[in-house]
C-alpha positions as CSV (number, residue, x, y, z in Angstrom):
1,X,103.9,90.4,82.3
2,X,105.7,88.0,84.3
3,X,108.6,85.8,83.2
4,X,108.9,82.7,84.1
5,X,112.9,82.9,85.4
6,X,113.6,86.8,86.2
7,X,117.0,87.4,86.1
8,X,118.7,89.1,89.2
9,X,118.7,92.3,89.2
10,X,122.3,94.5,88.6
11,X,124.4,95.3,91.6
12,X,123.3,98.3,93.5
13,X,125.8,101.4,92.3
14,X,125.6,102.6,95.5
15,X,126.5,106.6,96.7
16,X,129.5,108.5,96.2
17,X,129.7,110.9,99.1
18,X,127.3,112.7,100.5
19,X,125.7,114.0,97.5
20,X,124.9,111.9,95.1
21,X,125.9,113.0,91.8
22,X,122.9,110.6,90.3
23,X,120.7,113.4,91.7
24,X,122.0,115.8,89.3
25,X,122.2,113.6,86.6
26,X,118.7,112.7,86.2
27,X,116.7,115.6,86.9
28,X,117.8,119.0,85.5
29,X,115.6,120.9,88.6
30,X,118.2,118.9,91.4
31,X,121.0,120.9,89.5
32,X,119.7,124.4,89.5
33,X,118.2,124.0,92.9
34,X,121.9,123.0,94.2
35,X,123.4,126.0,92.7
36,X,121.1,128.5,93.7
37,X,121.6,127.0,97.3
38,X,125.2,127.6,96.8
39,X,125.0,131.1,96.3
40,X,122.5,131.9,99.1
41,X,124.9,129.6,101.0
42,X,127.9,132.1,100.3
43,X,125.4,135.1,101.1
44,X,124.8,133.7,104.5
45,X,128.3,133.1,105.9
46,X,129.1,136.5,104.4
47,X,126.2,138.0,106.7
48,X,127.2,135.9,109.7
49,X,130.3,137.9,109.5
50,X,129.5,140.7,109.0
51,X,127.0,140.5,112.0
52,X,129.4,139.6,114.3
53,X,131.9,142.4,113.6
54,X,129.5,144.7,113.7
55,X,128.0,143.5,117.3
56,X,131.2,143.5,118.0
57,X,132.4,147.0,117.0
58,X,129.7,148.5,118.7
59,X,129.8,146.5,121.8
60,X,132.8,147.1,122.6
61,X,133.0,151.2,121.6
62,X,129.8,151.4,124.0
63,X,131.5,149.8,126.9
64,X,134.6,151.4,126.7
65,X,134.5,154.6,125.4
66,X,131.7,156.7,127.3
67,X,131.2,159.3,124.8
68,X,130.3,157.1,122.3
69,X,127.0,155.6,124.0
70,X,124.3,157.4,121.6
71,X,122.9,155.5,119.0
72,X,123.9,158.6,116.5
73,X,127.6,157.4,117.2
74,X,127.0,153.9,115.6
75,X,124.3,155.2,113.3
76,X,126.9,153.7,110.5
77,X,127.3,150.0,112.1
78,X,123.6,149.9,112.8
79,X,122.7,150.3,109.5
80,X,125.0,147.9,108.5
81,X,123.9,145.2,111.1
82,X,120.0,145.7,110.7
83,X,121.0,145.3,106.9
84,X,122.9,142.1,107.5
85,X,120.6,140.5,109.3
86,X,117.7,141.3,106.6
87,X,119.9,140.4,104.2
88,X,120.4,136.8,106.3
89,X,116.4,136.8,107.0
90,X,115.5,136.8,103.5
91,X,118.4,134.4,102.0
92,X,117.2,131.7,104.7
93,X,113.3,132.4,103.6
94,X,114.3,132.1,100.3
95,X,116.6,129.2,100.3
96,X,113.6,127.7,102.1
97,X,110.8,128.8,99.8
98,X,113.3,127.2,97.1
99,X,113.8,124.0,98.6
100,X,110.2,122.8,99.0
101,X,109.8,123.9,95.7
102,X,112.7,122.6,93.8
103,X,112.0,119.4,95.8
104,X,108.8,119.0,94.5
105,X,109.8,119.2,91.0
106,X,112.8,116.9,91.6
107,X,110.5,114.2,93.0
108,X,108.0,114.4,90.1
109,X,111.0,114.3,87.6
110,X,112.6,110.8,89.5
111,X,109.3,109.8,89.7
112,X,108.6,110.1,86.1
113,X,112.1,108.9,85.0
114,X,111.1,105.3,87.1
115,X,108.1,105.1,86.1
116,X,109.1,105.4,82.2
117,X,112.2,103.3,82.8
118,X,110.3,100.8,84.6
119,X,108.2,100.3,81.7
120,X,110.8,100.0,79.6
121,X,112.4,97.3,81.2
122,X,112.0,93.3,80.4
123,X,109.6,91.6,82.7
124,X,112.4,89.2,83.9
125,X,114.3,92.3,85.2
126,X,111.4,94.1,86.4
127,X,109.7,91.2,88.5
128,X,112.8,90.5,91.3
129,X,112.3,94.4,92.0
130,X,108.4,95.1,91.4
131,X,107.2,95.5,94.8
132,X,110.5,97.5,95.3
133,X,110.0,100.3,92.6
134,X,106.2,100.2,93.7
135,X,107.0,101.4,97.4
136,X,109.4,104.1,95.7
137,X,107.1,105.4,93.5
138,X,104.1,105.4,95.9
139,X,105.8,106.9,99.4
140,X,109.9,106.2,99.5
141,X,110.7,109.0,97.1
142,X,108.6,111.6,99.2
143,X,111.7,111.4,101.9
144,X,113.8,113.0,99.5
145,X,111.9,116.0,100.5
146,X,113.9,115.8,103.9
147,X,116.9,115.9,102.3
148,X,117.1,118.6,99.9
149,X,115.2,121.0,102.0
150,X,117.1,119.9,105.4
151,X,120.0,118.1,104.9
152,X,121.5,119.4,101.6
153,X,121.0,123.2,102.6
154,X,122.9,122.4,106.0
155,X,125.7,120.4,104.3
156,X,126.3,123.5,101.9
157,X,126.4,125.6,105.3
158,X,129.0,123.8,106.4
159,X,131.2,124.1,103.6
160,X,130.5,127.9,103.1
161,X,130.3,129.1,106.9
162,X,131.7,127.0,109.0
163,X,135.5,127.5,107.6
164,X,134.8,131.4,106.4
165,X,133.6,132.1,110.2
166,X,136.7,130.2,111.4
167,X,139.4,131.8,109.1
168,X,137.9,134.8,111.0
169,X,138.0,133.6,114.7
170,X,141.6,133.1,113.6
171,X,142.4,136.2,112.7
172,X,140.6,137.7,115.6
173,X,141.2,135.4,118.2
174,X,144.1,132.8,118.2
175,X,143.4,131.1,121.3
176,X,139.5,130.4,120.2
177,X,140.3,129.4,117.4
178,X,142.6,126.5,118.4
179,X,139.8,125.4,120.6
180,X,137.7,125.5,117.5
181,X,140.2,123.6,115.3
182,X,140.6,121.1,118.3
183,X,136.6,120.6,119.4
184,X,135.6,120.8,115.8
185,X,136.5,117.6,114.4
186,X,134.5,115.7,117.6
187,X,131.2,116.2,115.7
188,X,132.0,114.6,112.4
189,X,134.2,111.7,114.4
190,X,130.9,110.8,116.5
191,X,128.5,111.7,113.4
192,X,130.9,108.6,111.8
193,X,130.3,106.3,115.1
194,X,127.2,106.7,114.9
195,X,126.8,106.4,111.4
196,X,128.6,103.0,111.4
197,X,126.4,101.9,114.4
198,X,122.9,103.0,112.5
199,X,124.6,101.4,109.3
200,X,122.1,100.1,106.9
201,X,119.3,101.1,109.2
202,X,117.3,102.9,106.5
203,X,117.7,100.6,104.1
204,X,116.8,98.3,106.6
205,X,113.7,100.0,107.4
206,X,113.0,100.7,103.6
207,X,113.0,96.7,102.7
208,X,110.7,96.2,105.9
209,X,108.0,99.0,104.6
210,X,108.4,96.7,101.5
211,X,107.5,94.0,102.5
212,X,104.8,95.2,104.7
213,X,103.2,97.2,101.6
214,X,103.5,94.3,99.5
215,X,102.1,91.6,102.4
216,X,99.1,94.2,102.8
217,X,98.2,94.4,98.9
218,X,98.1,90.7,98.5
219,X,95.8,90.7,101.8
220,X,93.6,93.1,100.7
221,X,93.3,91.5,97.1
222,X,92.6,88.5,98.4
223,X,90.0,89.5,100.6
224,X,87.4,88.8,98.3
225,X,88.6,85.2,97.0
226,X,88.6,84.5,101.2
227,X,85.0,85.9,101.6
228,X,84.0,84.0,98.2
229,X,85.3,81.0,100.2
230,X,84.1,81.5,104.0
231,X,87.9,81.9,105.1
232,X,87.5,85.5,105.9
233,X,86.8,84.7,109.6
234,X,90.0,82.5,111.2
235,X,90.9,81.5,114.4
236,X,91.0,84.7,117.0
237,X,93.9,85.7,118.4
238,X,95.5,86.7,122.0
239,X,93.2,90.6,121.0
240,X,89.9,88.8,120.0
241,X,90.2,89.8,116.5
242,X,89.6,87.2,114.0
243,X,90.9,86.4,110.5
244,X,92.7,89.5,108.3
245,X,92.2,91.8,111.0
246,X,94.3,90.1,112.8
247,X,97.3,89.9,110.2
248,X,96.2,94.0,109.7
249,X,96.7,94.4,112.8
250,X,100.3,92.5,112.9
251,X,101.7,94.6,109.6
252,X,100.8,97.7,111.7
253,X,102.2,96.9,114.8
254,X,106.1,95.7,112.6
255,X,105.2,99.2,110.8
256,X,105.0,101.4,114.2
257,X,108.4,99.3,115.6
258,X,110.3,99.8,112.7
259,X,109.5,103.3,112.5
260,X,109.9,104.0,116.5
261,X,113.8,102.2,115.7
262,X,114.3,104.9,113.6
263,X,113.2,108.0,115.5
264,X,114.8,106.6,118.0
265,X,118.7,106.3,116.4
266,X,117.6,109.9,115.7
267,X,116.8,111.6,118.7
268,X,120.0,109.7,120.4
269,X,122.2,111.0,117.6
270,X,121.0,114.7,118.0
271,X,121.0,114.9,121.3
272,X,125.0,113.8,121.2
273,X,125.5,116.2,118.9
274,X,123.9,119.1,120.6
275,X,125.8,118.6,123.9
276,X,129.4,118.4,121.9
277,X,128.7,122.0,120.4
278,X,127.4,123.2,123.7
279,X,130.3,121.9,125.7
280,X,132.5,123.5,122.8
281,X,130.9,126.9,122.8
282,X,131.5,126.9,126.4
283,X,135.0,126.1,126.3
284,X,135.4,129.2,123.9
285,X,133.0,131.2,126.3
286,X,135.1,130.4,129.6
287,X,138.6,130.9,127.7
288,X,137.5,134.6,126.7
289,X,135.8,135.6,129.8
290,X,139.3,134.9,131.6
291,X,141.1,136.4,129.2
292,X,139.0,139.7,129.4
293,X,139.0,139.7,133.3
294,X,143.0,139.4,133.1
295,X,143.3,142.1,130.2
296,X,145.1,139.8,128.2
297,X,142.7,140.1,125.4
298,X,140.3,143.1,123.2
299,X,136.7,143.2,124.2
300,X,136.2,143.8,120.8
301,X,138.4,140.8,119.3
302,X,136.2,138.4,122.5
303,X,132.7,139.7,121.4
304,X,133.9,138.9,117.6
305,X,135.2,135.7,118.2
306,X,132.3,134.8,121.1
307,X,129.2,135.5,118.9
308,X,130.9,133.4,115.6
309,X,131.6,130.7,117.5
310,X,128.1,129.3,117.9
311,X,128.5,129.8,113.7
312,X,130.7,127.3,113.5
313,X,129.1,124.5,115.4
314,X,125.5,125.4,114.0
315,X,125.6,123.9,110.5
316,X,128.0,121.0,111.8
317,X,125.0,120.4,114.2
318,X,122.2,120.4,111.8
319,X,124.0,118.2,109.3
320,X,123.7,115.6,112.2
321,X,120.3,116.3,113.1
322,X,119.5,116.1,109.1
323,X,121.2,113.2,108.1
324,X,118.6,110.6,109.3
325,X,115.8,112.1,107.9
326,X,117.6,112.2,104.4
327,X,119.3,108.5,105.1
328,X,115.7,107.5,104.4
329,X,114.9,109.7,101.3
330,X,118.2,108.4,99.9
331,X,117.8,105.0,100.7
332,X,114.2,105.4,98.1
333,X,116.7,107.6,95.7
334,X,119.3,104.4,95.9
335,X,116.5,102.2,94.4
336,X,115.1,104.5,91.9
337,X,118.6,105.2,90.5
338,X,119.2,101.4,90.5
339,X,116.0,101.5,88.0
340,X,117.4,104.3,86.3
341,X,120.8,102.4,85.7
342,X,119.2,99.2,84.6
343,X,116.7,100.7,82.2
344,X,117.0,99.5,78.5
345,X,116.7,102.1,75.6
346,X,115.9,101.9,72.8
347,X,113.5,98.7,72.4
348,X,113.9,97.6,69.2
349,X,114.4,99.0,65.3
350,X,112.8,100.9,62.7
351,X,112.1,98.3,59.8
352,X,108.5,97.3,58.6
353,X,107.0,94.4,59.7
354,X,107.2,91.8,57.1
355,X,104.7,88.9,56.5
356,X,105.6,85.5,56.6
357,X,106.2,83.0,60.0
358,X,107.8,83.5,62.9
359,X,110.9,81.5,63.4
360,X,112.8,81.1,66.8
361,X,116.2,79.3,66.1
362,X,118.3,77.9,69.7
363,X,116.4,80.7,71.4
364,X,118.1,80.4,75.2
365,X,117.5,83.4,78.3
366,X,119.7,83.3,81.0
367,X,118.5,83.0,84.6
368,X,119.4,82.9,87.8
369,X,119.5,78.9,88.3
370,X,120.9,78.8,84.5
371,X,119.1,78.5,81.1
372,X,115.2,79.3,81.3
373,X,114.5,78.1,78.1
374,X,117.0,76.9,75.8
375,X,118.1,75.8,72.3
376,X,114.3,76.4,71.8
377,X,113.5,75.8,68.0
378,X,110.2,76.4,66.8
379,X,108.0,78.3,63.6
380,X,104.7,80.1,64.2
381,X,103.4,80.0,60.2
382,X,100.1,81.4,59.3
383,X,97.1,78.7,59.2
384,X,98.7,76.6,62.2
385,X,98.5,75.9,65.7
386,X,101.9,75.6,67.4
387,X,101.8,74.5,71.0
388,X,104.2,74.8,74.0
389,X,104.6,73.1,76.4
390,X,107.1,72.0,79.6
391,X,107.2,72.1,83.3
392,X,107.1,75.5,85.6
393,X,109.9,77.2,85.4
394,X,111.1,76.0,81.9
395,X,110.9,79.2,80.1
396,X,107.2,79.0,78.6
397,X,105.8,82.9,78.7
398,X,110.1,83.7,78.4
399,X,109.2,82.7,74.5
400,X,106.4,85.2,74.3
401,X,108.3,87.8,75.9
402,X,111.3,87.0,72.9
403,X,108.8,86.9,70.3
404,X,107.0,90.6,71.6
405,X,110.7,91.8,71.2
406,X,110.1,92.4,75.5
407,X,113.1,90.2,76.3
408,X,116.3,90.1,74.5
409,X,117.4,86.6,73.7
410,X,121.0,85.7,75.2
411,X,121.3,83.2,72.6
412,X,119.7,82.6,69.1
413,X,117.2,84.7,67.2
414,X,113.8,85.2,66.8
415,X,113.0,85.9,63.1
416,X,109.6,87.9,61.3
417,X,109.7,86.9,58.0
418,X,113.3,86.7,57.9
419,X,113.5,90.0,60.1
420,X,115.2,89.5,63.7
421,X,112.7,91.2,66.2
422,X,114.6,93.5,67.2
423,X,115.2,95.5,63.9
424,X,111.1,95.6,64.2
425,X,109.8,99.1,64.8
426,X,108.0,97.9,68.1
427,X,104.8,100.0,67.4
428,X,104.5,98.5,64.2
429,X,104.7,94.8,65.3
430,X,102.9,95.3,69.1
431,X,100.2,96.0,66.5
432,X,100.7,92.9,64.4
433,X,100.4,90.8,67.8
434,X,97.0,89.9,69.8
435,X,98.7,88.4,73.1
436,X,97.0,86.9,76.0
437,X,99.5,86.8,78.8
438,X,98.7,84.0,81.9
439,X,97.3,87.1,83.7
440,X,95.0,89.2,81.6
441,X,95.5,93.0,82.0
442,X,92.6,94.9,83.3
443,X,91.8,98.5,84.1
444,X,89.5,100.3,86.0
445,X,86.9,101.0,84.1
446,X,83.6,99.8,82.0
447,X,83.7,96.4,80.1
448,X,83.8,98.3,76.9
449,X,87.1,99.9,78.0
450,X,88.5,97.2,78.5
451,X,87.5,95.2,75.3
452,X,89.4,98.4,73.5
453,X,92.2,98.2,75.7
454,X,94.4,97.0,72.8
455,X,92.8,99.3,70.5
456,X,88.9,100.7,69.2
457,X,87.4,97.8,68.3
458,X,84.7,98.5,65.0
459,X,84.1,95.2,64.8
460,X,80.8,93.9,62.8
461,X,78.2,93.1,65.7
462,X,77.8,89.9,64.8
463,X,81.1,89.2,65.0
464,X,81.5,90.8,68.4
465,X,78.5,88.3,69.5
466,X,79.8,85.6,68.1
467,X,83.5,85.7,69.8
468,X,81.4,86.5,73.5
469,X,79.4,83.1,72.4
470,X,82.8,81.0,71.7
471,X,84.1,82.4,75.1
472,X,81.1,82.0,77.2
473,X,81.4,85.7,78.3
474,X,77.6,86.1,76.6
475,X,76.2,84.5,79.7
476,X,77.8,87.0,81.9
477,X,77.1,90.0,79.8
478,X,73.2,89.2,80.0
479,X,74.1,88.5,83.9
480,X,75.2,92.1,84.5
481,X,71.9,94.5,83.9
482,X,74.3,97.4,82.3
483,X,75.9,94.8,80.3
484,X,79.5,96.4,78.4
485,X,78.8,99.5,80.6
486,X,79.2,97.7,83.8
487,X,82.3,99.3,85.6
488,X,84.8,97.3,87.0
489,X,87.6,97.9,89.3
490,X,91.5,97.4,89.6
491,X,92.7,94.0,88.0
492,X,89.0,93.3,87.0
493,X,87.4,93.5,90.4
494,X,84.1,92.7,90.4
495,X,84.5,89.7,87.6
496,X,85.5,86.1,88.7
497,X,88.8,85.0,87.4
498,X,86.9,82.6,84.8
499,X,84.8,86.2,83.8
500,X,87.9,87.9,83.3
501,X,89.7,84.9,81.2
502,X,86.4,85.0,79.0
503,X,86.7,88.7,78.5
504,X,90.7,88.6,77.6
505,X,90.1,86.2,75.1
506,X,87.1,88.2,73.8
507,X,89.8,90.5,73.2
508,X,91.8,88.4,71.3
509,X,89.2,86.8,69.5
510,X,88.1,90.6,67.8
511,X,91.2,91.6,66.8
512,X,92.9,91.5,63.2
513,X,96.1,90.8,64.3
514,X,97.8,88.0,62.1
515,X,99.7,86.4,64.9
516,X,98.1,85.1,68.3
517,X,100.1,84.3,71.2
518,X,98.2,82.7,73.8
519,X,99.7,81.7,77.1
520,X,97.5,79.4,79.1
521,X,94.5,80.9,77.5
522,X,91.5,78.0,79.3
523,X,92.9,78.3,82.7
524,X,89.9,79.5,85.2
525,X,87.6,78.1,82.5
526,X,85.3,75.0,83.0
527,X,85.9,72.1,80.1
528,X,82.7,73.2,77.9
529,X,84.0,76.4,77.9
530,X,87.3,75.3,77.3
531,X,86.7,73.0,74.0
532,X,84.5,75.9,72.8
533,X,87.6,78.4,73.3
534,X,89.7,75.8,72.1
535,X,87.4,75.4,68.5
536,X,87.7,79.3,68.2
537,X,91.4,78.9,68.1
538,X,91.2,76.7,65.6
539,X,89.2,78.5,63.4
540,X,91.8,81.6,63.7
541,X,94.4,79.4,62.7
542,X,92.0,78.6,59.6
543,X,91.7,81.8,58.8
544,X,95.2,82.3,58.1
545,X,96.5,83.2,61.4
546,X,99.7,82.4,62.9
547,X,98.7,80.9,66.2
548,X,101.3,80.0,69.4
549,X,99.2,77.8,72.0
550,X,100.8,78.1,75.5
551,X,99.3,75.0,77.9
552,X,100.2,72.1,79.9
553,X,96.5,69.8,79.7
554,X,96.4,67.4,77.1
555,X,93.1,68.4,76.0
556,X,94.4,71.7,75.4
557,X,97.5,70.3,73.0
558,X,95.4,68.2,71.5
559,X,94.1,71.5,69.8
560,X,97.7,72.3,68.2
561,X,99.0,71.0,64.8
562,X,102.6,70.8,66.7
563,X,103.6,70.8,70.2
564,X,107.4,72.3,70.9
565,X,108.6,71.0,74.5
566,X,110.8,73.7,76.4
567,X,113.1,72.6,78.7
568,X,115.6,74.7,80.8
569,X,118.7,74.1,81.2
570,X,121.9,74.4,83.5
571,X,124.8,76.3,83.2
572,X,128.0,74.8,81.7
């Protein structure tokens, strides 16, 4: 389904801090994953502590008491240190355990929630971000993995143990912990100059994969239409190489640059980080170790205060190292929520479907270079043609999204029977509809699944003979040695676009629906098939359906009873 003026997408919501509170919104596994962390967070910094007093306790008692260097002395804090430390052991397995699988069901929930909302949306909206959502859903979303197994768990860290190990220091030490309080703030100040420095990186990187993606999908679709042609070998360049090889090979190389940019920023970034804590612990390191050799200081107060202060640093430090890796996952997120956002609920009403024309009455859609159509006036009634007509752009397959109820008019109303679409239960009138859009939907599959893709079609034999004869897709089906069971791949590969026009409109032609909206229904067709599709219509419409002609040949409006002109318009 693609409109023919899609409307810009909404603004971009954007993050509010460093956890996104989107996250939690829309998938119900995000927030019981970021409680749990919280409390094995809390269990850490409480084992961190209690860690360091004990080393310290015992240290200190061993060194300067001599009567008190047997283990049976410290049998007590032992216990309570190997404890700790199990305790610590098994929160970080856990936590860990937890994250790759909470992360997992967090990506399949966003992924779901996209994918529904996506589907929900109106083609104008969806087409400005398709290639967008399709690089989310596919591989963006997977680096969401990085940040709520690496960068979340660290963040929580340094909320929980980073100022509990520092109240301590204080308490213990005075002195380290003024060089804490005073080093401490370097990390975040540089993570921030080098945040603004990298700014927009990831997104940056995310529009380049893309557009990549996308560049590579249309080159590998069209690699049959340029073999069918003889333009699959081109002019070789500086490597030899010849024709798409060539332009693979070019994607790849902007893929592997784009990607080394980033690892790059990364490694820099750490490595900064890594040499503030290290200069930091050593200022704290130094300070004690004077201290101790002047006696102006406990031993047991400087072990304390020595082995926490690496603490402190240590989820500071990770958070750095993290936040890259997540940058990219949350870049994906800030797209899927956009979709999220965006998404329209509720298409459509609950009322029956009433018989009678379809009347559109100063039908106008808003896009982005004005009006795409409007003021269009025009009645569908059963036992008549009505064509369309106008230049690109003007609106054309806009109409038959209003009339499916996919696109909500911005002006006028589209009436069933005296029914606006949108009070319609959509089921009920999708099923009152055989459309043909200008690009036929096709699955991968056998022909027969694909003539049932709108339904089980029980058709009379003859009848289903006689539609393949007024399409011309007969003479392929006696072509094809497996005939309806020949299998076809994605978008109908393996048929020529005229083969896949003449199945579509075998669809049509079988159905029961009462109206037909057809939207450039003979393109890809030669002009014997095309007055023999065009005599079929006409016998729908003399069968008492309601019949909308989408085209822009003459010989193709000739076949209509009356021809509606759309025009678009400017704003005012």
């Amino acid at each position: 389904m693609i409109g023919d003026a899609p409307a810009a997408p909404a603004a971009d919501t954007g993050r509010r801090g460093p956890v996104d509170p989107r996250l939690w919104r829309y998938s119900r596994s995000a927030r019981g994953y970021l409680v749990l962390s919280v409390a094995f967070s809390v269990v850490i910094a409480a084992t961190v502590i209690v860690s360091a007093i004990m080393i310290g306790t015992v240290l200190a008692g061993v060194i300067t008491d001599p009567d008190a260097r047997t283990v049976g002395h410290w049998a007590g804090e032992l216990a309570v240190l190997a404890v700790a430390v199990a305790v610590r052991a098994v929160a970080t397995w856990l936590q860990a355990r937890y994250a790759h699988r909470s992360a997992s069901r967090v990506i399949g929930e966003l992924r779901g929630e996209v994918l529904a909302a996506a589907t929900t949306m109106p083609p104008r909206d969806l087409d400005p971000r398709r290639d967008a959502t399709a690089t989310v859903l596919t591989r963006g979303i997977e680096g969401l993995r990085a940040y709520l197994t690496g960068y979340l768990p660290a963040l929580l860290l340094a909320v929980t143990v980073t100022p509990l190990t520092l109240l301590v220091i204080l308490f213990t030490d005075l002195t380290s912990a003024v060089v804490v309080v005073i080093t401490l703030p370097l990390i975040p100040i540089f993570m921030i100059l080098i945040g603004l420095l990298t700014k927009g990186k990831a997104a940056a990187a995310l529009r380049t994969m893309t557009t990549l993606s996308a560049q590579l999908l249309d080159l590998i679709a069209g690699l049959p239409t340029l073999r069918a042609l003889g333009r699959e070998v081109g002019t070789a360049d500086e490597s030899g190489e010849r024709g798409p090889a060539a332009r693979v090979r070019e994607l790849g190389d902007e893929h592997r640059r784009t990607a080394m940019a980033s690892l790059r920023i990364a490694f820099l970034s750490s490595m900064v980080l890594e040499l503030l804590a290290t200069l930091s612990v050593a200022l704290i390191a130094v300070s004690i170790g004077l201290r101790l050799v002047y006696g102006d200081m406990a031993l047991r107060a400087g072990v304390i205060a020595l082995v926490l202060a690496p603490e402190v640093y240590l989820p500071l430090r990770t958070v750095g190292a993290q936040f890259h890796a997540a940058e990219d996952g949350m870049a994906a997120a800030d797209k899927a929520f956009g979709v999220l956002d965006d998404r329209t609920e509720g298409v459509g009403g609950t009322s029956a479907v009433p018989s009678g024309p379809v009347t559109l009455h100063g039908v106008g859609m808003r896009s982005r270079s004005g009006w795409a159509p409007r003021a269009v006036d025009l009645v569908i009634a059963p036992g008549r043609v009505t064509g369309v007509t106008g230049p690109n752009g003007a609106g054309k397959s806009t109409v038959l999204h209003a009339i499916l109820g996919l696109s909500r008019p911005d002006e006028g109303r589209v009436l069933v029977g005296g029914t606006d679409v949108r009070d319609l239960n959509p089921d009920a009138w999708w099923r009152s509809v055989a459309w043909l859009p200008q690009h036929p939907v096709l699955i991968p599959g056998t022909l027969r699944e694909n003539l049932e893709l709108t339904g089980p079609v029980t058709v009379d034999p003859a009848r289903l003979e006689r539609a393949c004869a007024e399409t011309g897709f007969d003479a392929v089906l006696c072509a094809l040695p497996d005939g309806w069971n020949t299998m076809v791949g994605v978008g109908g590969l393996g048929l020529s676009l005229g083969q896949r026009q003449r199945l579509a409109l075998t669809r049509v032609l079988v159905t029961d629906s009462p109206v037909i909206l057809l939207d450039e229904p003979t393109a890809h067709l030669d002009p014997e098939s095309e007055r023999r599709v065009l005599a079929a219509v006409r016998n729908l419409a003399a069968a008492g359906r309601a019949v909308l002609l989408v085209g822009h040949r003459q010989s193709v409006l000739a076949a209509a009873d009356s021809v509606v002109h759309v025009e678009s318009g400017v704003p005012a």
